[in-house]
N, C-alpha and C positions, 0 to 999 in steps of 0.2 A: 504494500500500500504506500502510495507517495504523501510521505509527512510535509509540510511545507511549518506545522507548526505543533506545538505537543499539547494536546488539551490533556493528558493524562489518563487518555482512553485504550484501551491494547486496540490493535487492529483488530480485532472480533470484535468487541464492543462498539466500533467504530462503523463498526459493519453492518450492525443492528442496528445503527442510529441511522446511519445512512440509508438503510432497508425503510426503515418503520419513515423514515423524512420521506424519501419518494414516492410509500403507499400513501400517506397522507396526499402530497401534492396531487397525485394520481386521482384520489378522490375530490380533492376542490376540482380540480379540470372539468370533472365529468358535472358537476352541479354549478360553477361561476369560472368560462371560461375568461372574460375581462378578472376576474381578482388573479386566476391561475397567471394569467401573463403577466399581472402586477408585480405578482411576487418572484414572480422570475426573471423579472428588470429589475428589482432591489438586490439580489442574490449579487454577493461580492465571488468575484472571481479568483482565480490563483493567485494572479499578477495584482489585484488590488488588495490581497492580504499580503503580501512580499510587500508592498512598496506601506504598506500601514506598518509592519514590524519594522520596515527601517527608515523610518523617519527622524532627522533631527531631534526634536521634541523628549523632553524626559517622559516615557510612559507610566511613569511612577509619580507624575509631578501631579499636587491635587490644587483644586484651586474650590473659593469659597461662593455657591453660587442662593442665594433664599433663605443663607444659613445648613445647607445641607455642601456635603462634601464630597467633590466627585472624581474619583478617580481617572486620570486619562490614560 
């Protein structure tokens, strides 16, 4: 399996997520195919998690937003 990033999942677990994501998707298609397209224009790609893990920016930096605290 191509890791691009480590959520802490074995690739079997990974497997099952990624199973059980695309029967779900499978099912919005078949009942809202405009929401099914929507959500597959938001789906970040390979190339746009690479270029989010290496950005400038400290990903650990928090900043104070309503009084709540959010991690970037």
């Amino acid at each position: 399996m191509d890791k691009i990033y480590d959520n802490g999942l074995t690739d079997e677990q990974q497997k099952k997520v990624d199973d059980a994501y695309e029967n779900l998707m499978s099912k919005v298609k078949e009942i809202d195919l405009r929401l099914y397209e929507k959500l597959r224009a938001k789906e970040l790609s390979a190339e746009d998690v690479f270029k989010l893990m290496h950005t400038k920016e400290d990903k650990r930096m928090t900043r104070i937003v309503d009084d709540q605290y959010t991690l970037l």
